[in-house]
N, C-alpha and C positions, 0 to 999 in steps of 0.2 A: 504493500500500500504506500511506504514511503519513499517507493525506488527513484520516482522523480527528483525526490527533494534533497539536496545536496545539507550539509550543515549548517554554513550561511542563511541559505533558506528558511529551514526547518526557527533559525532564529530570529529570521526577519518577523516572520510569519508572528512568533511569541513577542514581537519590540512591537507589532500593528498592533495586538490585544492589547498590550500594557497601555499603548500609547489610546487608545481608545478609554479603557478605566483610569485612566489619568484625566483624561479630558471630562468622563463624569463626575469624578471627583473635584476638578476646579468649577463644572457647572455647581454642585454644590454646595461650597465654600464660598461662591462669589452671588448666593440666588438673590441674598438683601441686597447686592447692586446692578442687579443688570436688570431691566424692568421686565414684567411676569411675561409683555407678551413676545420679546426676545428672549427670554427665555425657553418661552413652551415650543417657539421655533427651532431654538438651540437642540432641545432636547428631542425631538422628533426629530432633527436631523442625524444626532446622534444614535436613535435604533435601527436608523432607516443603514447607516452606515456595520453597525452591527449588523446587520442580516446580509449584509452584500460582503463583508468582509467571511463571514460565516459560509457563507452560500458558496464565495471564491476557495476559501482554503476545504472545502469538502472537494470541489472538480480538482484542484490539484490531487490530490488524496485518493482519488478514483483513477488516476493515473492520465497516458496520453488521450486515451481515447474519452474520458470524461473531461479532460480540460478543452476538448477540441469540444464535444459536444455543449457545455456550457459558451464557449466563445460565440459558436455557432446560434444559441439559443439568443442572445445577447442581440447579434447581427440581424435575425427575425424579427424580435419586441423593435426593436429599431425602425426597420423597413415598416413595420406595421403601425408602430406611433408613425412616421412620416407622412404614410398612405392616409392617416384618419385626420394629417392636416391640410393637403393641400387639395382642394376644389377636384371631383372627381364624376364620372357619370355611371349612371348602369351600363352604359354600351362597354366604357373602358375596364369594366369586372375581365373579362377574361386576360388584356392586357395583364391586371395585377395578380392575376395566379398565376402567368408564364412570370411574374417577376419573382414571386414566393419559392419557386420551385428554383430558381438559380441557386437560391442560399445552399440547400443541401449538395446541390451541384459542387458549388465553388468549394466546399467544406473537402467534398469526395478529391477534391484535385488536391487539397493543401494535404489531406491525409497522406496523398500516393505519392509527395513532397516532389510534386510535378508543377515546379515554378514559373513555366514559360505558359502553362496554360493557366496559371492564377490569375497572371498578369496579361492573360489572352482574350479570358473565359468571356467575363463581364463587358468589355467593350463588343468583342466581335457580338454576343449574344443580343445589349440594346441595337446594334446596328442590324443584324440580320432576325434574328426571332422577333422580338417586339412590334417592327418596322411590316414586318410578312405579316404576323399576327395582327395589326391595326387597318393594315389595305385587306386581309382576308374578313375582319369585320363587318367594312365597306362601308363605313364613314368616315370621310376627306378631312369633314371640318372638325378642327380641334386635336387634327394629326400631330401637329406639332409639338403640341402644347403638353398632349400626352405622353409621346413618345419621350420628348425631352424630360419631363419632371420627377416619368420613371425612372429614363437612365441615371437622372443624378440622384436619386433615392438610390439607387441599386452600387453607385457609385461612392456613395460616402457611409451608406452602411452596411451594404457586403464586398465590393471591391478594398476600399481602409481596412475595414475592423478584421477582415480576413486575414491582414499581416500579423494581429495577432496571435493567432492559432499556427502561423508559420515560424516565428519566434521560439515554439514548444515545440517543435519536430526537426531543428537546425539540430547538428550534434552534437551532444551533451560532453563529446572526445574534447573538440573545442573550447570547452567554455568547462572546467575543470572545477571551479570556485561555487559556481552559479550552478551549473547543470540545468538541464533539461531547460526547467522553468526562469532559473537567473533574470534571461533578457527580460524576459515577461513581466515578472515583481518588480523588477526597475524599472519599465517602463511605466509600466501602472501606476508604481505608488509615486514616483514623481510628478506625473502627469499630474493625478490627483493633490498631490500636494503643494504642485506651483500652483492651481485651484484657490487652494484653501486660502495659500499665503498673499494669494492677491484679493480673494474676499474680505482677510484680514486687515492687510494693511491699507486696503483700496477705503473700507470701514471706519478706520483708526484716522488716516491720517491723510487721505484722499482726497483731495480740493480739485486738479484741473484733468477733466473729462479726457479721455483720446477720442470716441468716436459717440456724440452726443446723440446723435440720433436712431443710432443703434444698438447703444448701450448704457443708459446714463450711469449703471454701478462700474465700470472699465474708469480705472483714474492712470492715471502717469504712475503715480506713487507706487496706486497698487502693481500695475504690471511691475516695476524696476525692481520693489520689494519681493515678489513673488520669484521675480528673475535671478533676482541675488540671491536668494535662500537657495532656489531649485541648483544653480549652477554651485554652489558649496556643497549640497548633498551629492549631486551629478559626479563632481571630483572624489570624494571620500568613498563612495560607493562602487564606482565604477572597476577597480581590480578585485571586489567580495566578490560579486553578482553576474559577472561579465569580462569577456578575454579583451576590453580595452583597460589600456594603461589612465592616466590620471589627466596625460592632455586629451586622450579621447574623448576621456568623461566629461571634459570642459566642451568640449566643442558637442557633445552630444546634448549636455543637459542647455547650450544654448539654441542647440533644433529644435529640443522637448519644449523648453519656455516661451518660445516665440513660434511656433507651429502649434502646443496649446492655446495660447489664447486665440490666434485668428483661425481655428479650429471654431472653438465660443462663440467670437462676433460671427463666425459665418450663420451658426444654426439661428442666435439672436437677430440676425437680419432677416431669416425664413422666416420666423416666429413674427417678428415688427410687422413683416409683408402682410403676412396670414391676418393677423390682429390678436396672436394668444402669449398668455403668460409663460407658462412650460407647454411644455409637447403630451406632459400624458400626466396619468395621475398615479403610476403604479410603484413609486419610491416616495412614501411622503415627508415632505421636506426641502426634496430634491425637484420635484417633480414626476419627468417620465424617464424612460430609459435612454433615448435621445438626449434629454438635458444630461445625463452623468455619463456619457460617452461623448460630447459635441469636442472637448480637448485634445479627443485622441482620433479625429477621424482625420487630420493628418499628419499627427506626429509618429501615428503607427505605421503607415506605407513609407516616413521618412526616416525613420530612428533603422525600420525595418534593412531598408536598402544602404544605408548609412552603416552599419555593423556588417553588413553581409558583404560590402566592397571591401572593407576594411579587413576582413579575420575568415571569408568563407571562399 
């Protein structure tokens, strides 16, 4: 059960829990200053994140085939919050079950660690299946519209997130520290953590806006803060978790910080378009599943290729 998990791992995994009961522990201590309804926010985000953390180290633990399948599961909720926002018809229903069926697809290629069709699958598929499938429909109008808003739903939630489940099937010979999963928890917990650290200090001490009309919570402060943090853990971590040395890790955790957030404002600008607050309601706190993956839909095809030039 624990064959994936290297020691590093195995303690990373114990440093996310503590750092989690640490974090209820300062909600506690701090509940007479922080006001009740920042708070009850706090703390819903706080279970919402136990259960994903819980939920992630059970698919590690189930081994390859269970981490591929959770990744994959991820990439669906994804595709399928996307689908329930953007303006759609009954004629275009079968379009979106030829798009549903790609997921399992793309999964079956990363499994058989057949890279050249990963990165084949999803384009050739919106160009030729979707494109066939919308003229065999036989309605002109609205071809474009639909075609196009599939492909980049299919494109930033299974084409991206699929580099993650290829991070877990690159060889574990390689990456001797990290193993198996290494790339994967570094990628993630950074991702998520330059997140947090721009929430944080975007909150604290955040005055001038970067992109006002697409994100009024996006500050200067917060991004540089979140940036400097991510890129100090990026270096310390980077020879535990992963076959990069210390400037790799510099230069990685500066793709991870800056390909997270305009990751963010990307989905923030879909959501502004739309008119909706989050994408879904199935993380409460967080939102949908698309809000707590919008960081990683292109740091993961860049961190991905970024490693694999370097060490594979």
């Amino acid at each position: 059960m624990f064959a994936m998990l290297t020691f590093n791992t195995k303690i990373a995994l114990l440093g996310i829990i503590a750092l989690l009961i640490s974090a209820k522990v300062g909600l506690i201590l701090l509940k007479t200053k922080i006001p009740l309804e920042d708070l009850n926010e706090m703390n819903l985000r706080l279970r919402t994140w136990w259960i994903m953390v819980v939920t992630f180290s059970i698919s590690l633990l189930l081994g390859q085939w269970g981490s591929l399948t959770f990744i994959a599961l991820i990439s669906f909720l994804a595709l399928k919050e996307y689908f329930s926002l953007i303006p759609t018809r009954p004629i275009d229903r079968p379009i979106l079950f030829l798009a549903y069926i790609a997921v399992p697809i793309q999964f079956f290629w990363i499994a058989l660690k057949q890279y050249q069709m990963v990165i084949l699958f999803i384009p050739l598929f919106a160009i030729l299946v979707l494109s066939i499938g919308m003229v065999m429909v036989g309605e002109p109008h609205g071809f474009l519209q639909t075609v196009g808003s599939v492909t980049w739903g299919l494109m930033i939630t299974v084409f991206s997130l699929g580099h993650l489940g290829f991070l877990i099937i690159l060889p574990a010979s390689v990456n001797p520290n990290g193993g198996a999963v290494g790339l994967l928890m570094y990628l993630i917990f950074l991702t998520q953590f330059n997140d947090v650290m721009q929430y944080i200090v975007g909150k604290s001490i955040g005055r001038q806006q970067v992109i006002r009309r697409v994100s009024k919570g996006k500050t200067w402060e917060g991004l540089i803060g979140g940036l400097a943090t991510t890129l100090i853990l990026s270096v310390l971590l980077a020879p535990g978790f992963t076959p990069m040395n210390h400037w790799e890790g510099f230069f990685a955790g500066l793709l991870i910080g800056f390909a997270g957030f305009f990751g963010d404002v990307t989905i923030s600008a879909l959501k502004r378009d739309i008119g909706v607050k989050d994408a879904g309601t199935l993380l409460p706190g967080h939102g949908g599943v698309l809000d707590r993956v919008d960081s990683l839909i292109l740091s993961a095809p860049l961190f991905f290729n970024f490693v694999y030039w370097l060490h594979f």
